[in-house]
MMTF fields as JSON, N, C-alpha, C and O atoms, coordinates in Angstrom:
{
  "mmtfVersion": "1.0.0",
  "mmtfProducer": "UNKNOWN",
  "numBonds": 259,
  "numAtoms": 260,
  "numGroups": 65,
  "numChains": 1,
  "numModels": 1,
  "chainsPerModel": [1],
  "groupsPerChain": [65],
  "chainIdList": ["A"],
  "bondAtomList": [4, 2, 8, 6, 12, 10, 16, 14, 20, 18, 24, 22, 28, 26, 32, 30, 36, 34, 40, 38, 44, 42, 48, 46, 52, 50, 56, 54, 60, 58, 64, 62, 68, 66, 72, 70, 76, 74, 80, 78, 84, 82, 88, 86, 92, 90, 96, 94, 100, 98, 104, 102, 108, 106, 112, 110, 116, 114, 120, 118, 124, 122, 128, 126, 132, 130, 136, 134, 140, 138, 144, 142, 148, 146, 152, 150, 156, 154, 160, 158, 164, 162, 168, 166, 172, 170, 176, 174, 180, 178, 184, 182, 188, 186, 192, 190, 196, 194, 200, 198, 204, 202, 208, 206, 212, 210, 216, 214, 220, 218, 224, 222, 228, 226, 232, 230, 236, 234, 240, 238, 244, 242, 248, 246, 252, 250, 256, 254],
  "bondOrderList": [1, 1, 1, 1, 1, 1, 1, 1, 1, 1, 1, 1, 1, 1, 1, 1, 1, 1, 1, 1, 1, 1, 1, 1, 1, 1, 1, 1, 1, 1, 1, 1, 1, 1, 1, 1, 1, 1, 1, 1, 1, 1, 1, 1, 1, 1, 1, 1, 1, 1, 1, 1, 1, 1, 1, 1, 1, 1, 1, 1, 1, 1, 1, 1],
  "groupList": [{"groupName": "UNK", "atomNameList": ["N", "CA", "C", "O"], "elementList": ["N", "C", "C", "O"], "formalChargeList": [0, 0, 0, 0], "bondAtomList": [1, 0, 2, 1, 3, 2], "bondOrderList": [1, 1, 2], "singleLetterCode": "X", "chemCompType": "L-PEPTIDE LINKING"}],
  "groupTypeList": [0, 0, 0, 0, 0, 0, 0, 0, 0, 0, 0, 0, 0, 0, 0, 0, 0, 0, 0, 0, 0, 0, 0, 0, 0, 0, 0, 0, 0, 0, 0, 0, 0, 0, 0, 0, 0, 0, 0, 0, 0, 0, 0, 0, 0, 0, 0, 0, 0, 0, 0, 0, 0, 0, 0, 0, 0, 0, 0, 0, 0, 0, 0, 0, 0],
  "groupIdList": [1, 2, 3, 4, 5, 6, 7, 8, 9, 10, 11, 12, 13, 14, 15, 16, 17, 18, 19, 20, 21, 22, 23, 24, 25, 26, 27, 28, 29, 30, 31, 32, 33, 34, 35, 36, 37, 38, 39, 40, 41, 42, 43, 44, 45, 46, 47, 48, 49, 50, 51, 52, 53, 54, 55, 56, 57, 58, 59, 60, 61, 62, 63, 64, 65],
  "secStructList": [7, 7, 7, 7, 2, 2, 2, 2, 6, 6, 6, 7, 5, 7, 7, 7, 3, 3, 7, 7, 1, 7, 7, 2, 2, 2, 2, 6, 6, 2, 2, 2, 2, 2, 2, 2, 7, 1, 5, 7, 7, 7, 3, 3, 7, 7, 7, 7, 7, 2, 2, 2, 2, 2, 2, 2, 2, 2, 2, 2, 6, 6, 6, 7, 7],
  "xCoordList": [-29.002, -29.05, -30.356, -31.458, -30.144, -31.532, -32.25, -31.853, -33.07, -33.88, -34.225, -34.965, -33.959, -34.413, -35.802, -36.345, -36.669, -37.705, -38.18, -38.977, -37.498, -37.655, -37.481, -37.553, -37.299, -36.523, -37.925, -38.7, -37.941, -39.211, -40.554, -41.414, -41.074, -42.335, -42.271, -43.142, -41.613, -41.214, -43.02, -43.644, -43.308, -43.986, -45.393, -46.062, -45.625, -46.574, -48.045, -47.998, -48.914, -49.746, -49.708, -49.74, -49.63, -49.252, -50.731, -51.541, -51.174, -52.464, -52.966, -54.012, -51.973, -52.025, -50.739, -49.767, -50.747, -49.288, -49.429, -50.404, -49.06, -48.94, -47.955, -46.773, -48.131, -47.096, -47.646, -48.622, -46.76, -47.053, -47.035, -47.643, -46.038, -45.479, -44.284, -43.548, -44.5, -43.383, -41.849, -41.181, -41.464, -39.699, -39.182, -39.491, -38.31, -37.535, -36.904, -36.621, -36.71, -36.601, -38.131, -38.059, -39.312, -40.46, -40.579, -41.233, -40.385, -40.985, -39.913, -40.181, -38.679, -37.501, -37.86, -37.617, -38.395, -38.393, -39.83, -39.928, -40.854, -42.221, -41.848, -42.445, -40.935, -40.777, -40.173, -40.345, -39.408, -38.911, -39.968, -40.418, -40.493, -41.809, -42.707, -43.014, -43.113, -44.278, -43.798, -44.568, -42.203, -41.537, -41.247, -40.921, -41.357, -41.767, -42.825, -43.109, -43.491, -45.11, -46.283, -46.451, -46.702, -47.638, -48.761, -49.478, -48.68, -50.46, -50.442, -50.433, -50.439, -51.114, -52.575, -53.456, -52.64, -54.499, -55.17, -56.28, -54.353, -54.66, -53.6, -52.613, -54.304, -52.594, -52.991, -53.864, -52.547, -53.135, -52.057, -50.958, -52.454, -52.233, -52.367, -53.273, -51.565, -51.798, -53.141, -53.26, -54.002, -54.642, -53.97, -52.947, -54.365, -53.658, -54.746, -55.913, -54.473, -55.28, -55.245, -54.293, -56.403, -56.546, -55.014, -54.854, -54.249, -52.827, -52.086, -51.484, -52.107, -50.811, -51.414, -50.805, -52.358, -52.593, -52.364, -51.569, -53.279, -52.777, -51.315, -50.686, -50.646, -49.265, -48.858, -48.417, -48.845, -48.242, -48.761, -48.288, -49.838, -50.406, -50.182, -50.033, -50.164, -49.215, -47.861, -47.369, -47.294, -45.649, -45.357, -44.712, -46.267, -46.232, -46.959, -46.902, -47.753, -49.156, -47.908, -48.347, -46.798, -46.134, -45.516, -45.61, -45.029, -44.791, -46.022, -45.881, -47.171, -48.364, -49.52, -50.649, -49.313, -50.034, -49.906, -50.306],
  "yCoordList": [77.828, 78.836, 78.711, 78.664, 78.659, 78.311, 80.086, 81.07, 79.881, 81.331, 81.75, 80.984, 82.841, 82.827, 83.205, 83.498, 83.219, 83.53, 84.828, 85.101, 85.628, 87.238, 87.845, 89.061, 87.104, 87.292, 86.316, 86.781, 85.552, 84.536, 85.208, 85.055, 85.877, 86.291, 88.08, 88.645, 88.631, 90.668, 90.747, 90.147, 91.822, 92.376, 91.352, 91.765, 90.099, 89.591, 89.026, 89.679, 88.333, 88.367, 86.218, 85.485, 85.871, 84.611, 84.272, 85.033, 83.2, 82.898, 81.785, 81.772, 81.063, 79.991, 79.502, 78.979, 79.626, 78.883, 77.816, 78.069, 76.398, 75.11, 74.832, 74.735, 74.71, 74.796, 73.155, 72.939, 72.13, 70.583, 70.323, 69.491, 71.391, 70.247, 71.872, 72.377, 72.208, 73.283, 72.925, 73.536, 71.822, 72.122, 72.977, 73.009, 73.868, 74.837, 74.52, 75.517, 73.279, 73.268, 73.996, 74.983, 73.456, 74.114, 75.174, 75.761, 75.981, 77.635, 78.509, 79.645, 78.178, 79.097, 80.306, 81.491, 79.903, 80.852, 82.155, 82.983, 81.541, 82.058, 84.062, 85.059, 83.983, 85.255, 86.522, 87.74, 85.696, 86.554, 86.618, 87.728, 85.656, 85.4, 86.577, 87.528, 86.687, 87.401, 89.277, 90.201, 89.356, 90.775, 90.987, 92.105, 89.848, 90.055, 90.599, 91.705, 89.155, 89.067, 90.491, 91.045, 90.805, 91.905, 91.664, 92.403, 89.952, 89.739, 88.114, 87.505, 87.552, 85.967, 85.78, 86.409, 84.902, 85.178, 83.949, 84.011, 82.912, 82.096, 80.862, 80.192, 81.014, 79.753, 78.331, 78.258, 77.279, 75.761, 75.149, 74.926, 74.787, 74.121, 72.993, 72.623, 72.087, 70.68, 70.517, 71.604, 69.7, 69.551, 69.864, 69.207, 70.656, 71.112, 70.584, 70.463, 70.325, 70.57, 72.213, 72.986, 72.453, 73.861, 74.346, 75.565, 73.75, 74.3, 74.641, 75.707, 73.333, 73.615, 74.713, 75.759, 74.823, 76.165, 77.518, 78.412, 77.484, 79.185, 78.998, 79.957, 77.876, 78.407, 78.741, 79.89, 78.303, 78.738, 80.263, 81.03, 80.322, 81.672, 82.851, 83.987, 82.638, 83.467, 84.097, 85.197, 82.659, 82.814, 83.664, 84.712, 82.682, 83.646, 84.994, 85.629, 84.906, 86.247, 87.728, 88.801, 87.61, 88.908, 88.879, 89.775, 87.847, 87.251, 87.487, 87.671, 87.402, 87.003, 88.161, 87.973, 88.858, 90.274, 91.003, 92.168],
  "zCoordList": [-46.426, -45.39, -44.604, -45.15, -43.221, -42.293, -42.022, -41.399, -42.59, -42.182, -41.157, -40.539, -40.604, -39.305, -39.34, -40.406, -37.768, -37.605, -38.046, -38.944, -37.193, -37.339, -39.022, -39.199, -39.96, -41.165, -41.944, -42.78, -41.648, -42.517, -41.944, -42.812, -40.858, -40.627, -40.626, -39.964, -41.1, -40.674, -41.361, -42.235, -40.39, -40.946, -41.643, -42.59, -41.018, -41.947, -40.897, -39.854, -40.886, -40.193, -40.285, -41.274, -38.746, -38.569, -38.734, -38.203, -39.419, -39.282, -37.954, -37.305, -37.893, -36.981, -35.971, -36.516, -34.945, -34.433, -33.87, -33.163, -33.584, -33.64, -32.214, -32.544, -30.996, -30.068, -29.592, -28.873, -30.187, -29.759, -28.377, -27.704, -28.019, -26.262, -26.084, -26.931, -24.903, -24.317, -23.883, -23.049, -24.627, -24.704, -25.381, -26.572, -24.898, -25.086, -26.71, -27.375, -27.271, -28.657, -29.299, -30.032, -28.97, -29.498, -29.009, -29.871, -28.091, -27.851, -27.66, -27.268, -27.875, -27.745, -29.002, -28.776, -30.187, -30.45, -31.096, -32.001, -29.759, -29.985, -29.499, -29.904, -28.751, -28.494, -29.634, -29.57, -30.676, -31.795, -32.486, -32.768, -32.84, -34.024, -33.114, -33.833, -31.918, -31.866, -31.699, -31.439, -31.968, -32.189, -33.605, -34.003, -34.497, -36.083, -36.77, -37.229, -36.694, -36.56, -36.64, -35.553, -37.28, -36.924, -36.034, -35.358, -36.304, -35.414, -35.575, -36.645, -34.255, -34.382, -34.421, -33.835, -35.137, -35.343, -34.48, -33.95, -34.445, -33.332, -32.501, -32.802, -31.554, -30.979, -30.597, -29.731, -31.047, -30.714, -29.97, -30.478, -28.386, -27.403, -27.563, -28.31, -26.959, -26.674, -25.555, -24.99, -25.14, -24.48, -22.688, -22.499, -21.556, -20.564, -19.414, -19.787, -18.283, -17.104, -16.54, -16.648, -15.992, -15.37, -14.706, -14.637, -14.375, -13.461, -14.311, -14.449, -15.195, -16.327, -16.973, -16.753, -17.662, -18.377, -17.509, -17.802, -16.31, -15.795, -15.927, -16.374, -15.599, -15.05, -16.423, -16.452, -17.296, -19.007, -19.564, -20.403, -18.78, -19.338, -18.417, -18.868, -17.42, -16.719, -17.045, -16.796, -17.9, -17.686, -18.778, -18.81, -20.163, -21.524, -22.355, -23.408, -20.908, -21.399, -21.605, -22.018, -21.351, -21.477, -23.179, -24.018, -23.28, -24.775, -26.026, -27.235, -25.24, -26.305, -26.134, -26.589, -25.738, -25.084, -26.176, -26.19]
}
């Protein structure tokens, strides 16, 4: 049985999140995890230029707020 996100993190405190590369296989499901989640304690990016980052942080600052 595949666990889900919301079900493997309820209620617990994420210490680290790992986001390799923004295909929708990798971040489809950063939005349940952070409605589980009590608290991310930190988030690791791939290396970005200044554009690509505002534009990602723009898009996901409502997700990660």
């Amino acid at each position: 049985m595949l666990l889900q996100v919301e079900d493997a993190f309820k209620d617990e405190v994420a210490d680290v999140l790992f986001i390799s590369h923004f295909d929708k296989d990798h971040i489809s499901s950063i939005p349940d995890l952070k409605q589980s989640a009590t608290k991310i304690k930190v988030i690791v990016l791939p290396l970005l230029n200044n554009q690509q980052r505002n534009l990602l942080l723009n898009f996901y600052s409502k997700f990660l707020v």
